[in-house]
C-alpha positions as CSV (number, residue, x, y, z in Angstrom):
1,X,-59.1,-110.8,206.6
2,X,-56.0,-109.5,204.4
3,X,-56.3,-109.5,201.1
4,X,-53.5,-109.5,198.8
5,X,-53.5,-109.7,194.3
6,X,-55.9,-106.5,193.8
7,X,-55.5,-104.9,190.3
8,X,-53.0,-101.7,189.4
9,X,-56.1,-100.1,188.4
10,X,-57.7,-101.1,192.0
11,X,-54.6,-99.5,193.5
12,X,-54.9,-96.3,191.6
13,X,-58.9,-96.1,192.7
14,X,-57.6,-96.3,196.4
15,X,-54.6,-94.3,196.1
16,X,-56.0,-91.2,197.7
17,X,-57.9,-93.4,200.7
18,X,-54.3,-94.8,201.3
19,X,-52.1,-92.3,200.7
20,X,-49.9,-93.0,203.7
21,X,-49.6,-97.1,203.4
22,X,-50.2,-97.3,199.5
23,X,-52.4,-100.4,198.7
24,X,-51.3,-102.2,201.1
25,X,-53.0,-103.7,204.3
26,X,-51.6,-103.0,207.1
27,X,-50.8,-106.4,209.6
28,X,-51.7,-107.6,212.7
29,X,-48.0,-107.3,213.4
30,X,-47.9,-103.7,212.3
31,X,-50.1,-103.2,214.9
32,X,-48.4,-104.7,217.6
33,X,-45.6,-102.5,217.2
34,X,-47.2,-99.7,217.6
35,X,-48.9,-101.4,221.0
36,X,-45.4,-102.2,221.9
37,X,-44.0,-99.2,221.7
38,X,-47.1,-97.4,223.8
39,X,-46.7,-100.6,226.6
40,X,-42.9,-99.1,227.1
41,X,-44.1,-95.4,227.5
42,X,-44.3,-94.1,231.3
43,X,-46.9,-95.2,233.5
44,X,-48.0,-98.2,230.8
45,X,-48.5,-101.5,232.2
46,X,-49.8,-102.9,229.0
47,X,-51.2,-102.2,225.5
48,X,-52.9,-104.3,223.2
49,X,-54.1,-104.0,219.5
50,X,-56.8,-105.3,217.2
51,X,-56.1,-104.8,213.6
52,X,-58.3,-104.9,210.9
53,X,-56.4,-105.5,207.9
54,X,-59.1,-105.4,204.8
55,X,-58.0,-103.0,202.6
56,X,-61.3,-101.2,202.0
57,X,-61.9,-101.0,206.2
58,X,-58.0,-100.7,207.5
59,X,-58.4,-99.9,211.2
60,X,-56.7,-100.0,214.6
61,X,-57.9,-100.4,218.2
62,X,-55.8,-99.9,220.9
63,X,-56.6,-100.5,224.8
64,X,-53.7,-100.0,227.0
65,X,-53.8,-99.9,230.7
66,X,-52.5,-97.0,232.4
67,X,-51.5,-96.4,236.1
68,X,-54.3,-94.9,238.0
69,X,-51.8,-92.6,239.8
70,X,-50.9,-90.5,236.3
71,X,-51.4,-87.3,236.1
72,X,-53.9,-85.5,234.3
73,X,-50.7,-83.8,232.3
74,X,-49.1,-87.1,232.0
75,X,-52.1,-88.4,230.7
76,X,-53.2,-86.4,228.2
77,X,-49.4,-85.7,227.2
78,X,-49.9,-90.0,226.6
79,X,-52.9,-89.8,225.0
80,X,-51.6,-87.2,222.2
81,X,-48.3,-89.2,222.0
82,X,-50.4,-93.0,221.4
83,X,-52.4,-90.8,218.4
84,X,-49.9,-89.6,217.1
85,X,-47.9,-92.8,216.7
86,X,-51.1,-94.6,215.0
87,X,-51.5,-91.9,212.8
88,X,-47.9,-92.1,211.9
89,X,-47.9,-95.8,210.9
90,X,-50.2,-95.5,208.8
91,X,-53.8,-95.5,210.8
92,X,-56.1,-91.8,210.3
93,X,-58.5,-93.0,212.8
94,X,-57.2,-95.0,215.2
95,X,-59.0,-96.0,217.9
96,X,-57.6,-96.1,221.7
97,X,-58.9,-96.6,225.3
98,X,-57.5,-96.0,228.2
99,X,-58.2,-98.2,231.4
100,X,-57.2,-96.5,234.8
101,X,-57.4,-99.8,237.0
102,X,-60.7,-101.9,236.6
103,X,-63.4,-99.0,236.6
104,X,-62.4,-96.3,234.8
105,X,-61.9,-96.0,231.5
106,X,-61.5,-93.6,228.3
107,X,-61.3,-93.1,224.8
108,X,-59.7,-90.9,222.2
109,X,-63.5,-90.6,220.5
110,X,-64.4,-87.1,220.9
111,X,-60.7,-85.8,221.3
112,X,-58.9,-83.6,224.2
113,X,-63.0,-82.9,225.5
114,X,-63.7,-86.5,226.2
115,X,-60.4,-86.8,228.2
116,X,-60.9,-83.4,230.0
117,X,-64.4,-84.7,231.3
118,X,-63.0,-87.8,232.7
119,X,-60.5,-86.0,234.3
120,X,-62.8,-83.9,236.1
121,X,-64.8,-86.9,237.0
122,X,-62.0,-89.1,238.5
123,X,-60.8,-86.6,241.1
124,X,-64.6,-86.6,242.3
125,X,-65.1,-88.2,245.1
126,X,-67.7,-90.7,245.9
127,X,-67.7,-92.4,242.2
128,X,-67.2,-96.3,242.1
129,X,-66.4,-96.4,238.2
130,X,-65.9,-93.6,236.0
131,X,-66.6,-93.7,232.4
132,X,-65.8,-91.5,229.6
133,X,-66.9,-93.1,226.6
134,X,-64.2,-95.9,227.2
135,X,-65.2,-99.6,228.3
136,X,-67.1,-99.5,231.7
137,X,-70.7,-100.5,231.7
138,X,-72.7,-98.3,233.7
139,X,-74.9,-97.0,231.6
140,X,-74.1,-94.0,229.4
141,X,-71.6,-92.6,227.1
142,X,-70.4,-90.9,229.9
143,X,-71.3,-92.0,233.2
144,X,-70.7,-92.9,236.6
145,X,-71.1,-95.3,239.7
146,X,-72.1,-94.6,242.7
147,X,-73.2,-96.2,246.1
148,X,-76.7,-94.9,246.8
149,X,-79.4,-96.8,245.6
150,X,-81.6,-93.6,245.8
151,X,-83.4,-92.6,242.1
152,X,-83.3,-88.9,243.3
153,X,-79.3,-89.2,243.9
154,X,-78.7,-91.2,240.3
155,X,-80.6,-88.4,239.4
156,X,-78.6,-85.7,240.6
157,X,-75.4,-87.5,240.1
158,X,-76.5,-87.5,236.3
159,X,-77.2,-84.1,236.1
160,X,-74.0,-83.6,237.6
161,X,-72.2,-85.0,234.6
162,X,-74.0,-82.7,232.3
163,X,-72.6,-79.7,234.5
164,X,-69.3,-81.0,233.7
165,X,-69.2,-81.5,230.2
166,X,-71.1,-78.4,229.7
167,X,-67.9,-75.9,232.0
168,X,-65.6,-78.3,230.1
169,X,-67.8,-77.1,226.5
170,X,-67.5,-79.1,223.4
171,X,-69.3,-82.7,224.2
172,X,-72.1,-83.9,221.9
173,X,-75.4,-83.0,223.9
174,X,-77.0,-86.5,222.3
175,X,-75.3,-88.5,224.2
176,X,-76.4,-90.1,227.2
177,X,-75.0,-89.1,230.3
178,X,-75.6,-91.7,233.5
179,X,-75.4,-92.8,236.5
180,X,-76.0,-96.2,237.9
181,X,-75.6,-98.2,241.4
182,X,-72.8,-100.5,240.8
183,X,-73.7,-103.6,239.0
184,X,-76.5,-101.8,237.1
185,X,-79.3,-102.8,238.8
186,X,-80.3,-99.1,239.2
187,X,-79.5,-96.3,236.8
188,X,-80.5,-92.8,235.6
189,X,-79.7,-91.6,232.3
190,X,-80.1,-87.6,231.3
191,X,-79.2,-85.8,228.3
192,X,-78.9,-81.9,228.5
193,X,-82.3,-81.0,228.3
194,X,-84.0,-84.1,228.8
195,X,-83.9,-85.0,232.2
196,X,-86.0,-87.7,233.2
197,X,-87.4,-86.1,236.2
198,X,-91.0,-87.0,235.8
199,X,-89.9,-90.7,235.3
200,X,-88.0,-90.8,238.9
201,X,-90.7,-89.7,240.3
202,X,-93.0,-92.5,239.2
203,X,-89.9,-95.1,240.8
204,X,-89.7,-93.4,243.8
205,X,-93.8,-93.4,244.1
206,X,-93.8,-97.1,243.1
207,X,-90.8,-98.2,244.9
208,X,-92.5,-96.6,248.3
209,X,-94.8,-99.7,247.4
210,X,-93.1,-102.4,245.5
211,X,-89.5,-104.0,246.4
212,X,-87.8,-103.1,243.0
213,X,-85.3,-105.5,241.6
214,X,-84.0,-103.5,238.8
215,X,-84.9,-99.7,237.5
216,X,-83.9,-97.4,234.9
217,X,-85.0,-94.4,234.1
218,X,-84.7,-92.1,231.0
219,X,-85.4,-89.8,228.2
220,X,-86.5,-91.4,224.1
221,X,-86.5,-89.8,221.1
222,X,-90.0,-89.2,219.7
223,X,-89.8,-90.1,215.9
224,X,-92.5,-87.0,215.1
225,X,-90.1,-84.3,216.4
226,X,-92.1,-83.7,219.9
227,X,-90.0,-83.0,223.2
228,X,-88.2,-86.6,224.2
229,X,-90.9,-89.0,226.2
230,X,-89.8,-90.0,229.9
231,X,-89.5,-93.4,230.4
232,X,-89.4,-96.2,233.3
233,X,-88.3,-99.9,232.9
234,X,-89.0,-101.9,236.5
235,X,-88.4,-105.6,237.1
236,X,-90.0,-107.0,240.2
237,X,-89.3,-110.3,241.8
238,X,-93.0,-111.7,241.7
239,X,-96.2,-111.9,239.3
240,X,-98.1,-110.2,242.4
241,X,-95.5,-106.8,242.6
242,X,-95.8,-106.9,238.8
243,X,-99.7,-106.4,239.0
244,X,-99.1,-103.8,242.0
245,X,-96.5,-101.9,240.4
246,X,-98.5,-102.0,236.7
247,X,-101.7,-100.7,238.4
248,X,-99.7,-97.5,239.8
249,X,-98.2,-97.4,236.1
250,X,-102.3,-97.1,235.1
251,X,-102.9,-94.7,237.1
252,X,-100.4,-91.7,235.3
253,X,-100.1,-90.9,232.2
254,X,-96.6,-88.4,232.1
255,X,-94.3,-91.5,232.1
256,X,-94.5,-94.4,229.5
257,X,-93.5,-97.2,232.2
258,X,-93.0,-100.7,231.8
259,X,-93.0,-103.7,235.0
260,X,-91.2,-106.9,234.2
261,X,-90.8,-110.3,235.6
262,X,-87.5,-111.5,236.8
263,X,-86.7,-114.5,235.0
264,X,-86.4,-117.3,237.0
């Protein structure tokens, strides 16, 4: 992806976009220094980096595995450190998660906020994964994991993550903000103001009937400006719980609900 020969005059065009690195690309190798010199740092068992090194897209990406025992001083003292060092190779945006063991994760994206939600969120107890809009699926920018199965306590444990980035002030209210049993198979995704109450309890009312195989519930955009629509996706294991489940979602009209098939 590097591209060397441009023009003088191409170099002149680009001279205030690169005015740290020139018109130069930066190298794969000029990002594994800076991944090297983060995997030496305290509490760093590893760092890696992906550069992009065309010249009109120059970017960095950085994942570097942390010991879950940090503190949250020593962590954000890292995370400020990591930018920095990025930034001073050459890199204005870099881009860097943080992965504290196999389910929690977070990212520079969003700044000192992002990092002082997940820190609230990892001392909590009861969360399988936590999520800060690093690397872990479960189902939101922000979200967690957590053991019940229950729509009313994804729900709550949701809503929950909404009271902490609103103390915490400062997180983009459009983002989803979720929580999920682990593996997915069940999640709940809020955004302040838009919780999807009315959607749970259409799953709770079907799921009183129908053996649910996967659920998720949540809040859409409507694209003429109305308040957001609740919404329900189900998958059910047979074609007779889809017609059961399907006739329940007939007879309501405050959720736009949907019952697949499993495949298979």
């Amino acid at each position: 992806m590097q591209r060397v020969g441009r023009a003088t005059a191409g170099c002149l065009a680009l001279a205030a976009v690169f005015a740290v690195t020139g018109c130069s690309a930066h190298t794969a190798g000029d990002g594994q220094k800076v991944a090297d010199w983060v995997a030496a740092e305290a509490h760093v068992s590893a760092a890696t980096s992906l550069v992009d090194t065309d010249l009109y897209n120059q970017s960095i990406t950085l994942t570097v595995a942390v010991d879950p025992a940090i503190t949250d001083e020593d962590l954000s003292q890292l995370a400020v450190q990591t930018d920095h060092r990025a930034e001073d190779a050459g890199w204005s945006n870099p881009h860097i998660t943080y992965t504290l063991g196999a389910n929690h994760s977070v990212s520079n994206v969003g700044g000192p906020t992002t990092l002082a939600v997940f820190d609230q969120l990892r001392h909590t107890d009861g969360y399988l994964a936590v999520n800060a809009r690093g690397t872990v699926d479960c189902g939101g920018s922000f979200c967690v994991s957590v053991v019940s199965t229950d729509p009313a306590a994804l729900l709550a444990a949701a809503n929950q993550l909404i009271g902490v980035a609103a103390r915490v002030g400062g997180v983009q209210t459009n983002l989803f903000f979720a929580a999920s049993t682990e593996g997915g198979r069940f999640v709940v995704r809020a955004q302040p103001g838009a919780t999807p109450d009315a959607a749970v309890a259409l799953w709770q009312s079907i799921a009183a009937t129908v053996p649910l195989a996967r659920a998720d519930a949540y809040e859409a955009e409507t694209s003429d400006g109305s308040p957001p629509a609740p919404q329900l996706d189900l998958i059910v294991a047979s074609a007779d719980q889809q017609a059961t489940a399907e006739r329940l979602v007939a007879a309501q009209t405050a959720v736009e609900a949907r019952v697949y098939l499993a495949a298979g």
